[in-house]
N, C-alpha and C positions, 0 to 999 in steps of 0.2 A: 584501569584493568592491567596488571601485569604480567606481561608475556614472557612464556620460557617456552623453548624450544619442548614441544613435542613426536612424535613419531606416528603419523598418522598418514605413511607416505599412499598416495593413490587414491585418498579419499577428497573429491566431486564436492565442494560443497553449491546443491542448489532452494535458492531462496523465493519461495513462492509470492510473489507481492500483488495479489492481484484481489485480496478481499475488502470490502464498501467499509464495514467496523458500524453500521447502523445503531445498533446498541449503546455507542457512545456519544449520539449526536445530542447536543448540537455541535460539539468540538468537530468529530468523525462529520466529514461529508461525502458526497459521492466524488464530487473535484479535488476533496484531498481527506481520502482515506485516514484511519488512524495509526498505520503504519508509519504515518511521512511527518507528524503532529510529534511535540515534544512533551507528552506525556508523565512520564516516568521519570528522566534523566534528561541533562542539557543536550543529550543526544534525541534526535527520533530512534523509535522502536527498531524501524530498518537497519539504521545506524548500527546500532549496539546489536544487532543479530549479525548485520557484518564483522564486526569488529572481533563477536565470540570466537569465528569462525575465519580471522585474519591468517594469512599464509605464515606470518610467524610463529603459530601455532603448528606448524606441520602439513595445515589443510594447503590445497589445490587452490589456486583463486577461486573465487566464488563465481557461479553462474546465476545471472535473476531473471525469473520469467514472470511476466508483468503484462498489462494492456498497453497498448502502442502510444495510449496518452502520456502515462503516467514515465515514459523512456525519456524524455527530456529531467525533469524532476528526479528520477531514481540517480541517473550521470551525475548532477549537480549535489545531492546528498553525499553521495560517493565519492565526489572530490574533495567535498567539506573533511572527511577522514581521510583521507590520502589512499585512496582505493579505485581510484579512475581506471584503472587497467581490468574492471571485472567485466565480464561476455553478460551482456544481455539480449533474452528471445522476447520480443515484442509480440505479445500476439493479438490477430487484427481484431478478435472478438473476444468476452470469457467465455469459456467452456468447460470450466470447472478444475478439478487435480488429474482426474484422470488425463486428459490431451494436454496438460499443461508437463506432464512428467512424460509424457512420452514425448514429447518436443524435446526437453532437454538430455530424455538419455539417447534421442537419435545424434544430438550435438557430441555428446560424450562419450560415443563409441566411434568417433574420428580418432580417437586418442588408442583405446582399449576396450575392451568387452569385460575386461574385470574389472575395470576400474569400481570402485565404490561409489554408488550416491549417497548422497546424505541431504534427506530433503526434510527442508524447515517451513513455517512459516516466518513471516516478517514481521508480524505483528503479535509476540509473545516477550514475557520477562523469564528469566535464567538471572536467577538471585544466587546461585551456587557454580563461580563458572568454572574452576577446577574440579565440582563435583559432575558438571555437564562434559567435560573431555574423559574423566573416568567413564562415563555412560558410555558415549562415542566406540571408545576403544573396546568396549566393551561388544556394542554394535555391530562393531566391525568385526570380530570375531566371529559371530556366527552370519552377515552377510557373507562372509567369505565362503562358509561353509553352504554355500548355498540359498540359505536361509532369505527370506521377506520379512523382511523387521520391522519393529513397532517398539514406540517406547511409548510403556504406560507408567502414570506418574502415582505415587501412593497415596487415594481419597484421602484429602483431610476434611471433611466436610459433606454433607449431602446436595451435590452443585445437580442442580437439575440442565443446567445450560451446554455440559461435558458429556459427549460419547462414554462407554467403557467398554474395557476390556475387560475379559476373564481369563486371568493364567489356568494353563495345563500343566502338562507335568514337567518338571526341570530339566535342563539340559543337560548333561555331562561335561566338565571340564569350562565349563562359560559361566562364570559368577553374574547371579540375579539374571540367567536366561532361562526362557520358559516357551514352551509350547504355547500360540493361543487357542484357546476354548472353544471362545466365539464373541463377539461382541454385542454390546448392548448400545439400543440408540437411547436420543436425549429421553431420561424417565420420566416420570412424575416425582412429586417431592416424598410420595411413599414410597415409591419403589427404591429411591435413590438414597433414602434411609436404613432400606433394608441393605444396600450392598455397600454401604458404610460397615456394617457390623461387620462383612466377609472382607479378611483382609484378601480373595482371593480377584476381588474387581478393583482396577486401579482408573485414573481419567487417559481417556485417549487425548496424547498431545496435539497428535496429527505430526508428527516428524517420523521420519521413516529411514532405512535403511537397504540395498540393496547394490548388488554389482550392476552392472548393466547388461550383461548377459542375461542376468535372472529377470529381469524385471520385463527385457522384451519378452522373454519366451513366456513370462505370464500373458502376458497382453495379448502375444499371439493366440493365447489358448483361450482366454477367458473377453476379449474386447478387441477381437481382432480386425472390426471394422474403425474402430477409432485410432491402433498402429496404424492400417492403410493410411487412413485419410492425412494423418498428421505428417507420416511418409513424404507424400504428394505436397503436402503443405509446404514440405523444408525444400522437396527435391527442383520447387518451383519458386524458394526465399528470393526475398532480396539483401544480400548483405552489402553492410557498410562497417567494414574496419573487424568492431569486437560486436556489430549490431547483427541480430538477425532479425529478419522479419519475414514470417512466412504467408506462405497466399493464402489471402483472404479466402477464395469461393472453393480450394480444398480442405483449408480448415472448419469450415463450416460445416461440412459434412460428417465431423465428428461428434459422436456423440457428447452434449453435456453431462459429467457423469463425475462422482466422485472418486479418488482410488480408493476408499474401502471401499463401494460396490462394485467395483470393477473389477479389483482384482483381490484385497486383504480378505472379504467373507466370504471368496470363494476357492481361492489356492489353500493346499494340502500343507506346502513349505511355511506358513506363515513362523515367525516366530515374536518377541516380547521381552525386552529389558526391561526392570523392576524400577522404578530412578525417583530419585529423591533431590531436586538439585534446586530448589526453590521455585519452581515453574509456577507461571500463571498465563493463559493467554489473554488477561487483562481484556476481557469481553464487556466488561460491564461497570459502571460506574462507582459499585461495588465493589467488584475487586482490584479496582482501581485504588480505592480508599484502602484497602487491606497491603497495595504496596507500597503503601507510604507509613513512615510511622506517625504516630498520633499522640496526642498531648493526653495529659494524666485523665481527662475527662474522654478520650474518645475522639476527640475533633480532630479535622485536619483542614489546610485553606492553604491553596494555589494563589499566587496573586493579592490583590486588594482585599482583604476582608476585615469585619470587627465582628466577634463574639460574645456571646456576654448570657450566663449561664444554657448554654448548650450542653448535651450529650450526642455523641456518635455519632457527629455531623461533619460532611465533606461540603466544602465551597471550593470549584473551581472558576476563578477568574480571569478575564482577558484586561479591561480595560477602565470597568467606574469600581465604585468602591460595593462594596458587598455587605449587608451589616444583617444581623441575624439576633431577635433573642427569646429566648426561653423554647429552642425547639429542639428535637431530638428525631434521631435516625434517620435524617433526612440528606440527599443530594441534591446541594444547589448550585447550578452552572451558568455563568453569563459569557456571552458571549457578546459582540458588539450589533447581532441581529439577531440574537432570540436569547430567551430565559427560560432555563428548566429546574421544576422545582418538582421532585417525587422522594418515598418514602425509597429506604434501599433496599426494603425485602419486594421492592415492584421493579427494581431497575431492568430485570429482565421483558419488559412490558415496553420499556423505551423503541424497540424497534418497529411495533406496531404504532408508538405512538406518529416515529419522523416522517410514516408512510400514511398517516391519516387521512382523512379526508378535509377534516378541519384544517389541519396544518394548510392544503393545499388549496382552500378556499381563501384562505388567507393569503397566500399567495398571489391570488389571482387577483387580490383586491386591493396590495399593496406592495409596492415596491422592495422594499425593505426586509419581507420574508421571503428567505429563498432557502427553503428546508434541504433541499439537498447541492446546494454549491453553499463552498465557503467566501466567508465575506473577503478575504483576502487570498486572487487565485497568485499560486505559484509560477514561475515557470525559469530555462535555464539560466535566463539573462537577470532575474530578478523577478518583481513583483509587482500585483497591479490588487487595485482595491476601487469599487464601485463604490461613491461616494453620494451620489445623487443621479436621479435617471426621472425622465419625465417623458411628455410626446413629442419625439422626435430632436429629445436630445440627452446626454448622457457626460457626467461629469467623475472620470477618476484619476487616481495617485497612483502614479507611475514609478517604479525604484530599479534603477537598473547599476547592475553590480561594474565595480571597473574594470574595464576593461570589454567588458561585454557590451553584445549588441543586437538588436532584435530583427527579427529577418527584413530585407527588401522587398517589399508589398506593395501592393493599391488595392484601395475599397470602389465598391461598383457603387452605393449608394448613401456613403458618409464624406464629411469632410472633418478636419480635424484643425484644433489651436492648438498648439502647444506653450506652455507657460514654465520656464524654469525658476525651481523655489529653491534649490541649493545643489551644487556641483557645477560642473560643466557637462554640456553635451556639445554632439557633433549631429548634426541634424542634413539628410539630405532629400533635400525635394525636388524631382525632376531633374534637371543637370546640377542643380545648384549646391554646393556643399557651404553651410552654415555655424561657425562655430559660440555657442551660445553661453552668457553667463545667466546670476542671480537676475530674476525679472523681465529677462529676452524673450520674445514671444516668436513664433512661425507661424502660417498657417497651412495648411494642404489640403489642396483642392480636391475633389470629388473624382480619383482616377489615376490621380498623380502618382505614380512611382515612387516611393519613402523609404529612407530607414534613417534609425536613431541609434547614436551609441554614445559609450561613457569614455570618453578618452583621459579623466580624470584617476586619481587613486582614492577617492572615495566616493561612498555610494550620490548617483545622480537621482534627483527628487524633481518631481513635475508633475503640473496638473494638464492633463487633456479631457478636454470639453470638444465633444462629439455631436455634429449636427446634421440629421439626416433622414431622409424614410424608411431606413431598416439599420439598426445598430447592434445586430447581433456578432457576437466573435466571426462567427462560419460568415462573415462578408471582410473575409483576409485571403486575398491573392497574393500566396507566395513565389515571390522573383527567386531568390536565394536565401539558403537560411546555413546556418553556422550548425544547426541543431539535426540536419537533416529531416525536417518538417515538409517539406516539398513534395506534394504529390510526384510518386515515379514511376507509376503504373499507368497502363491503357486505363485499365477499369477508375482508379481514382481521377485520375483527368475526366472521365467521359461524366463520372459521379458527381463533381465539382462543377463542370460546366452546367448539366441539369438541376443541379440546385439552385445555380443562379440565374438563370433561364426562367425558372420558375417563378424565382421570387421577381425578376424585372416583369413578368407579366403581372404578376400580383400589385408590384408597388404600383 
């Protein structure tokens, strides 16, 4: 992507990161979104919405409000591009756009009260990005003027899955600005045929535009119980550095609420740029396959595949080979714990499917189906993958990056091996610091005080095999973390203590 200076001085850009992407599973899961998955580009989704919106552009650093999980992960993407300096609002529960944008225009009136917001989601494609800065600027003219913006994108298609908008009358002096109407929720596939024919409905992106003056004094008028609470929520944060994290038991009291119903279908100011800039928020398996291009017959294949008279068929690949023939319009997705195979005029169907009841019978009867975690969880230091799990004991692949290192911990009712398969580590247990190659084993006892790092310049590889009465993540007592992962609150300590309280009477 190449950058030239633009002039977009005063515009906030903030990135919402806090949607599940269900529709896409089994790639999407709930432990790693499809915002954080490299979908589209060698980049994640996140990635490339940071990057649209890099301060070489003109923009503001970026601000990302996110769930307090996904804050170790979002830093580590973000260093991957060389963007480590962006402010993220950790919030302790979702509550949807509405409390998440009022979070951050209370950050962003530290600054000004005109400042501009410009809020995105994280998980969309901008195939047009010099046509996405002309929108922008465009945006930003009538936020200025007051205005509550909304960019609707021009239907190409009759998407049943997309909000719309309906433009009003046009602005004076603001190319492709418009009055909005009113909006329309997700249709049916007839309705959403008829407002294909009116070029007067476009798709709601869900990106928005506004000062921050305006957006409170909506809030104040129209959801003024969810300003309060969020209020309370910050004016009781805890910050660490560019981290915010606000209180839990004030946030809570916000309402979970969209900002179109909170504030876009009910404020007077709203307004609507017209924008054509190649958008997709890549919701669906389908139009997934529609951002890639496609071989003379239709097909497209991620990964390991072989085709062999196909039509209009998407294989996406992790890991075996994929071999398909004689089929058409169909998505098929491997992953290294589950197989999806559906027609693409059903993809939207997928999200009922990951919450099934089947799925989740499944689950309970086999190790191996975990419909909503991914087989490979993330985290800042690196990587970890469950490889085998039985009773009362659990075997995975540990990868940790160099120079990194995973917090100072003890488990209440595991013990641990550690086994090195390539790199070096630095392993410390109890008083004792260990420095380990190819084949070195440790072991840590049931209490012991631990931590592992990679004092190496390439990535460290190891297998830990886990043996215990309870192997769950949530049986990790944090000493010190590098991540700030450490409980720092009264209420999470007293939270943390009763959970384990509980489970020592259980075990």
């Amino acid at each position: 992507m190449e950058r030239t200076q633009k002039h977009q001085n005063g515009i906030q850009p903030v990135i919402l990161c806090g949607g599940i992407g269900s529709r896409l599973w089994p790639v999407s899961r709930k432990t790693m979104p499809k915002q954080f998955t490299r979908l589209v580009s060698e980049n994640s989704m996140l990635q490339d919405t940071a990057l649209a919106v890099h301060p070489d552009f003109g923009f503001d650093t970026p601000m990302l409000v996110t769930n307090r999980d996904f804050g170790p992960l979002i830093e580590a993407q973000l260093r991957e591009i060389g963007m480590g300096q962006a402010s993220l609002v950790l919030e302790p529960e979702a509550r949807n756009t509405a409390p998440a944008i009022a979070l951050a225009a209370f950050v962003a009136s530290q600054k000004s009260f005109d400042t501009v917001l410009l809020v995105m989601p994280s998980d969309h494609v901008m195939g047009d990005h010099e046509g996405f800065l002309e929108t922008v600027a465009k945006g930003e003219q009538l936020a200025r003027q007051g205005h509550l913006v909304t960019f609707g994108m021009k239907a190409k298609s009759p998407e049943t899955g997309y909000g719309y908008i309906a433009r009003g009358r046009a602005i004076a002096n603001v190319e492709d600005g418009y009055r909005v109407s009113h909006f329309v929720e997700k249709p049916s596939r007839e309705v959403a045929e008829d407002l294909l024919r009116s070029e007067d409905y476009h798709w709601n992106s869900g990106m928005f535009m506004f000062t921050v003056g305006s957006i409170l004094e909506a809030m104040a008028e129209h959801c003024p119980r969810v300003l309060y609470a969020c209020f309370r929520a910050l004016k009781n944060a805890n910050m660490l550095d560019h981290v915010v994290v606000p209180n839990r038991v004030a946030f809570h009291e916000a309402e979970s609420i969209s900002i179109d119903y909170a504030i876009m279908e009910k404020a007077q100011n709203t307004a609507m740029v017209s924008a054509d800039f190649g958008w997709s928020d890549v919701g669906t398996w389908n139009s997934l396959a529609e951002a890639h291009k496609s071989d003379a017959s239709g097909n497209h294949a991620h990964g390991k595949a072989v085709m062999r008279d196909c039509e209009n068929t998407y294989i996406h690949g992790s890991e075996r080979l994929v071999a398909a023939i004689g089929v058409r319009d169909l998505v098929i997705v491997e992953t290294p714990d589950a197989i999806l195979v559906a027609p693409k005029d059903r993809s939207q169907d997928i999200k009922e499917l990951s919450a099934h009841a089947e799925v989740a019978r499944l689950e309970a009867s086999s190790k191996a189906i975990q419909p909503e975690e991914s087989p490979v969880v993330h985290r800042p230091w690196g990587s970890y993958e469950s490889l085998h799990g039985g009773e009362k004991h659990q075997v995975k692949h540990i990868v940790v990056k160099p120079g990194e290192r995973l917090s100072y911990q003890y488990h209440h009712f595991r013990a641990e091996h550690w086994v090195v398969v390539s790199g070096i580590a630095e392993a410390v247990v109890g008083k004792d610091t260990v420095i380990m190659g190819e084949a070195d084993t440790v072991f840590i006892p049931i209490g012991a005080p631990h931590r592992l790092r990679n004092p190496g310049d390439k990535d460290l590889h190891l297998i830990e095999v886990q043996y215990g009465s309870y192997l769950g993540e949530d049986d990790i007592v944090r000493i010190e973390d590098d991540y700030g992962r450490v409980p720092d609150t009264t209420e999470e300590a007293t939270e943390e203590a009763s959970t384990q309280k509980t489970r020592k009477v259980s075990a």
